[in-house]
C-alpha positions, 0 to 999 in steps of 0.5 A: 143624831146631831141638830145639824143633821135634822131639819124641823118642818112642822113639828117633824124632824127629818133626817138629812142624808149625804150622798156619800152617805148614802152610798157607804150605807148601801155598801154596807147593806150589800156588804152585810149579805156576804157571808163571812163579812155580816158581821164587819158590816155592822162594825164598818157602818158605826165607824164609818158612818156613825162615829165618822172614823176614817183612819186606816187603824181604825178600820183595819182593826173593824175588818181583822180584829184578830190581827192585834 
C-alpha cells in the first residue's frame, strides 16, 4: 500500500478506498462466484486494482490467457 493511500490517525492506519475502487472490488467478488470466472477474478483484481493496469492487452490476456 502506498503512503498515499493511507491515513495516520493516532497511531493507526486506515485504508482510504475510492469509489471506483470500491465498485471494481465488488465486481470482482461477484465476479469470482461464476463458476468458470473464479479464477480470472483473482488475476483481474491485481491488475486492475493492485498494479492499476488498464490496457486492453493487458486484460485481455488475464481473461484468455490461452489465446497467446
Amino acid at each position: 500500500m502506498k503512503p498515499s493511500d493511507q491515513l495516520e490517525l493516532g497511531g493507526e492506519q486506515i485504508r482510504v478506498t475510492t469509489v471506483a475502487g470500491a465498485v471494481l472490488s465488488t465486481f470482482f467478488d461477484e465476479l469470482a462466484k461464476v463458476e468458470d470466472f473464479s479464477e480470472c477474478a483473482e488475476q483481474l483484481r491485481m491488475l486492475v486494482l493492485v498494479d492499476g493496469v488498464f490496457a486492453e492487452p493487458a486484460v485481455r490476456n488475464a481473461l484468455f490467457p490461452d489465446s497467446q
